[in-house]
ZALOLUM-446526 format. One record per residue (C-alpha): residue number from 0; residue in one letter; x, y, z. Coordinates in steps of 0.5 Angstrom, whole numbers. Last residue first. Example, Ala and Ser with C-alpha at 12.3 -4.5 7.8 and 13.67 -1.06 7.14 Angstrom:
BEGIN
(rec 1 s (27 -2 14))
(rec 0 a (25 -9 16))
REM end
This chain:
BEGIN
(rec 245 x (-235 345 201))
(rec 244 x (-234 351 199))
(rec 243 x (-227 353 201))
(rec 242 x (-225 347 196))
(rec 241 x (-229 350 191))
(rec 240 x (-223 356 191))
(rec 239 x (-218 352 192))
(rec 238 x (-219 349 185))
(rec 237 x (-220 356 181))
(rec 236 x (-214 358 183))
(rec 235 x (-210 365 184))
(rec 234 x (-217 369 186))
(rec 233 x (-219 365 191))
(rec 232 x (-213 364 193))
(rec 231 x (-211 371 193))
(rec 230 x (-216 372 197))
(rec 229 x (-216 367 203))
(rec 228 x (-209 370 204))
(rec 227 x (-204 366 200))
(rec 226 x (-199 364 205))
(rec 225 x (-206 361 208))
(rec 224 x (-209 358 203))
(rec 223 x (-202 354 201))
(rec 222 x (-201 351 207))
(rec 221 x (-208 350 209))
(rec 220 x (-209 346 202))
(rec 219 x (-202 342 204))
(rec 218 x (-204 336 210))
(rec 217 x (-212 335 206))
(rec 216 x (-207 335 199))
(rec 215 x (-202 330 202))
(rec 214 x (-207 326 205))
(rec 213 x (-211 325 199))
(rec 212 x (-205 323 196))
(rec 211 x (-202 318 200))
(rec 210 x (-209 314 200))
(rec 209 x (-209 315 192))
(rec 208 x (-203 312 192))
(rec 207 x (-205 306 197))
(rec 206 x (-200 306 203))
(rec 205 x (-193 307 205))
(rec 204 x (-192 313 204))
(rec 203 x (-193 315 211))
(rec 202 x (-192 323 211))
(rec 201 x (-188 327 215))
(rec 200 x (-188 335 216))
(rec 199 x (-182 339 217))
(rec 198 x (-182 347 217))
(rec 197 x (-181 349 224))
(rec 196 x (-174 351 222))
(rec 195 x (-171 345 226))
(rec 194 x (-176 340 223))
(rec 193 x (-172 343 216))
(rec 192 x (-165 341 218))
(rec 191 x (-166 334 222))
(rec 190 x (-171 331 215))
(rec 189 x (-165 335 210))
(rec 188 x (-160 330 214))
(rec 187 x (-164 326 209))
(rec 186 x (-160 328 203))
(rec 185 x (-153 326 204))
(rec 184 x (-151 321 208))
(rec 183 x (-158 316 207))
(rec 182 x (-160 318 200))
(rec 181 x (-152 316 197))
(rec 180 x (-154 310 202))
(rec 179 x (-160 309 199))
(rec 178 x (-158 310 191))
(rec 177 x (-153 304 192))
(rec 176 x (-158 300 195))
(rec 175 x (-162 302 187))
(rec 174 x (-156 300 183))
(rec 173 x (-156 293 186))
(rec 172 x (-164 292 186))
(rec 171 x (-164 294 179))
(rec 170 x (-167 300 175))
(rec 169 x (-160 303 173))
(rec 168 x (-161 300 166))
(rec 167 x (-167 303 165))
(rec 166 x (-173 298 163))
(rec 165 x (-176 297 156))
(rec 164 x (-182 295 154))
(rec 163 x (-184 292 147))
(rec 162 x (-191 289 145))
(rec 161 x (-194 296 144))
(rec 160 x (-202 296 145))
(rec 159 x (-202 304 145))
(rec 158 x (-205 305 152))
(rec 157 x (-206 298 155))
(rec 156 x (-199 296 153))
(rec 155 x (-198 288 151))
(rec 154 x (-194 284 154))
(rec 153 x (-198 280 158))
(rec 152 x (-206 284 157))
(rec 151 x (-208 288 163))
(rec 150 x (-202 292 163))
(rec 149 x (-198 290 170))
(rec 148 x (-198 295 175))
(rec 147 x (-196 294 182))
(rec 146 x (-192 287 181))
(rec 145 x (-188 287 175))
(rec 144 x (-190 295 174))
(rec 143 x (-192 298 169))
(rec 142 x (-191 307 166))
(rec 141 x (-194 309 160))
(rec 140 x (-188 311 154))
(rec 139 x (-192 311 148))
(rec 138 x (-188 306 143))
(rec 137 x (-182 302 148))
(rec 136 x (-188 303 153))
(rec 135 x (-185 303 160))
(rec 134 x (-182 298 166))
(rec 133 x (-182 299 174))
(rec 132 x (-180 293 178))
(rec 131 x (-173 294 181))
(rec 130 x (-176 301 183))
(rec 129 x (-182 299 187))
(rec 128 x (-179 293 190))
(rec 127 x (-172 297 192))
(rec 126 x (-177 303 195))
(rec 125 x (-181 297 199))
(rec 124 x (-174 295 202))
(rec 123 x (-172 302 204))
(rec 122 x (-178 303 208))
(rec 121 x (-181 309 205))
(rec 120 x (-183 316 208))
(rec 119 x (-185 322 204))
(rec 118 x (-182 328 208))
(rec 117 x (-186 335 207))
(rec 116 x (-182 340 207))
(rec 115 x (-187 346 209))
(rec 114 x (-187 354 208))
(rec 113 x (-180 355 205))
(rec 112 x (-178 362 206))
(rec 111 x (-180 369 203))
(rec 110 x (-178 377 203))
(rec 109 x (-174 376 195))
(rec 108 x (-168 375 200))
(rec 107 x (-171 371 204))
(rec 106 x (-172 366 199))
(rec 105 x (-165 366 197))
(rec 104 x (-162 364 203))
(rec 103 x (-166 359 205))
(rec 102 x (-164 356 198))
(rec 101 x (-157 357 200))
(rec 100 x (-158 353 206))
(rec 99 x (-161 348 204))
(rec 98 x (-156 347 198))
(rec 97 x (-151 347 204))
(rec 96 x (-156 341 207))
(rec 95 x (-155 337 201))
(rec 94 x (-161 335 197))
(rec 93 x (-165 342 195))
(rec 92 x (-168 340 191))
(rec 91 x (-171 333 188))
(rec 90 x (-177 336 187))
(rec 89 x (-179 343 190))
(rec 88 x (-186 345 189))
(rec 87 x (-187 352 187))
(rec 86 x (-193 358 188))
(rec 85 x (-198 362 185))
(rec 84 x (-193 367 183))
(rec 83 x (-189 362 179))
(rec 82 x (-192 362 173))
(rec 81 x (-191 370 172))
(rec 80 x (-183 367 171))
(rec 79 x (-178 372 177))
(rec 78 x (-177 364 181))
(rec 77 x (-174 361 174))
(rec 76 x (-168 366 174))
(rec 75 x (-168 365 182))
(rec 74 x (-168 357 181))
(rec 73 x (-162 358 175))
(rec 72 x (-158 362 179))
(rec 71 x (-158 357 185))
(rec 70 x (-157 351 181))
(rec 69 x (-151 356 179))
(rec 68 x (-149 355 186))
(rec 67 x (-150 349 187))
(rec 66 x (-145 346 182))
(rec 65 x (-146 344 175))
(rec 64 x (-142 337 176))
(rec 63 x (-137 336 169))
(rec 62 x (-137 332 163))
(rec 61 x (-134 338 159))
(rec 60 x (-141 339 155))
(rec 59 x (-144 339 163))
(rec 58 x (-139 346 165))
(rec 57 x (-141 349 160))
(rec 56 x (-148 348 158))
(rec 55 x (-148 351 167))
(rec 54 x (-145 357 165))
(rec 53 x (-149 358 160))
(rec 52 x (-156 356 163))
(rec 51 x (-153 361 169))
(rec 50 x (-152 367 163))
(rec 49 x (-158 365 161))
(rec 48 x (-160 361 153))
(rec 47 x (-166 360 154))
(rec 46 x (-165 352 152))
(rec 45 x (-159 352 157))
(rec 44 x (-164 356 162))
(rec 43 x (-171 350 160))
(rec 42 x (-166 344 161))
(rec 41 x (-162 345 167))
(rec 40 x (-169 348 171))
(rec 39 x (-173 341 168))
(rec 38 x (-166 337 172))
(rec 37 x (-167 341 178))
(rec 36 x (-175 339 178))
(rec 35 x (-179 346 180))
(rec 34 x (-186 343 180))
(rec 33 x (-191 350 178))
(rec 32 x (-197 351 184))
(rec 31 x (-205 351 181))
(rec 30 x (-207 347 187))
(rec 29 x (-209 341 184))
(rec 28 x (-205 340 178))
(rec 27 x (-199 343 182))
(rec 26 x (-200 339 187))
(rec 25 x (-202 332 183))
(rec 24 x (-196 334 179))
(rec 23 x (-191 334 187))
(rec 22 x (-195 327 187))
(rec 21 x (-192 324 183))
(rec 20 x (-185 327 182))
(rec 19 x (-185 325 191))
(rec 18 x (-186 318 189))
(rec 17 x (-182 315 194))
(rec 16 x (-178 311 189))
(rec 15 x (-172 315 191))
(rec 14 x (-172 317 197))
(rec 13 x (-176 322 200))
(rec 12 x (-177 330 201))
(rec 11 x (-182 334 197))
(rec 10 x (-181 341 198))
(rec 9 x (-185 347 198))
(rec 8 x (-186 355 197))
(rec 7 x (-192 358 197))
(rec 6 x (-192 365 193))
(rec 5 x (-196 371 197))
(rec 4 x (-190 375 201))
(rec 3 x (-186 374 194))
(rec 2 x (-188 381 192))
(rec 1 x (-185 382 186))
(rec 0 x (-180 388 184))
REM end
């Protein structure tokens, strides 16, 4: 059986358009930790075929919603991959405190814990401008904004120089407010759940992004280094390791 002791366990938590996805790929890539999305872990268990994968192709193909504890079975399937062993960012779970408590649960099962949420704080008007205004590449998919990111010639991509761009549907400032409230009620008593267990750290994402990031890694590098033991980080990522020099 794995020795879990080792494996830092994180969360990202924010509204939507907090960039918590973002900046859980700069962690992964930077750490050498595996981003844990619920929609990813849906995807890879259907793919693979597991009894929870199968079980939630069930209940997806019949226009259902997986339930949590399914969600859970799929988590502790991926959690035994050797990848993991260096660590996991949580995206976009759990978002319900009975989802909290159930992930509780299954880490001290496998004699772990989550050792830091860290809570991405966005003013709701800026994450309605931030989501109102995005739009990719029709051709290669890169990602602008109206406001923040606009390619450098008008209406055409700098990456593939594709003139036709696309915008999600539910992208306008209407559905975006009904996210909020959604966000509101039921995932931000998450905030309240983990600064009671000890776990809870916050984090102005107001900013410039790469502000935002190179204080979200000065406020994670102690974190991992220290659930790992100095050695096993030294062992387990190579960018840990010259961080410790410098």
């Amino acid at each position: 059986m794995r020795d879990y002791s080792e494996v830092p366990v994180l969360i990202l938590l924010g509204p939507p358009g907090a960039g918590k996805g973002t900046q859980a790929k700069v962690l992964e890539d930077h750490f050498g930790l595996v981003q844990l999305s619920t929609g990813d872990l849906l995807r890879q268990a259907v793919s693979a075929g597991t009894d929870a994968g199968k079980a939630a192709k069930s209940v997806m193909e019949s226009g259902g919603l997986v339930s949590d504890e399914i969600v859970i079975n799929i988590l502790s399937d991926r959690l035994s991959d050797p990848d993991c062993a260096a660590g996991v960012i949580l995206d976009g779970f759990p978002r319900t405190i009975p989802q909290a408590e159930a992930l509780s649960e299954l880490l001290a099962s496998q004699g772990t814990q989550v050792h830091a949420a860290i809570s991405l704080e966005v003013e709701d008007d800026a994450v309605v401008e931030r989501i109102s205004g995005r739009h990719t590449c029709d051709g290669c998919g890169e990602g602008y904004h109206e406001t923040f990111k606009r390619p450098t010639v008008d209406g055409t991509c700098d990456k593939c120089g594709g003139q036709k761009f696309r915008r999600r549907a539910d992208d306008n400032a209407e559905t975006v407010r009904r996210r909020l409230v959604a966000y509101h009620s039921e995932t931000a008593p998450l905030i309240a759940f983990y600064e009671k267990a000890g776990a809870l750290q916050t984090l102005d994402a107001m900013g410039d992004i790469d502000a935002i990031t190179n204080t979200l890694r000065q406020m994670v590098r102690p974190i991992v280094v220290d659930v790992r033991g100095v050695h096993a980080a030294n062992k387990n990522s190579k960018t840990t390791q010259m961080e410790e020099t410098q």
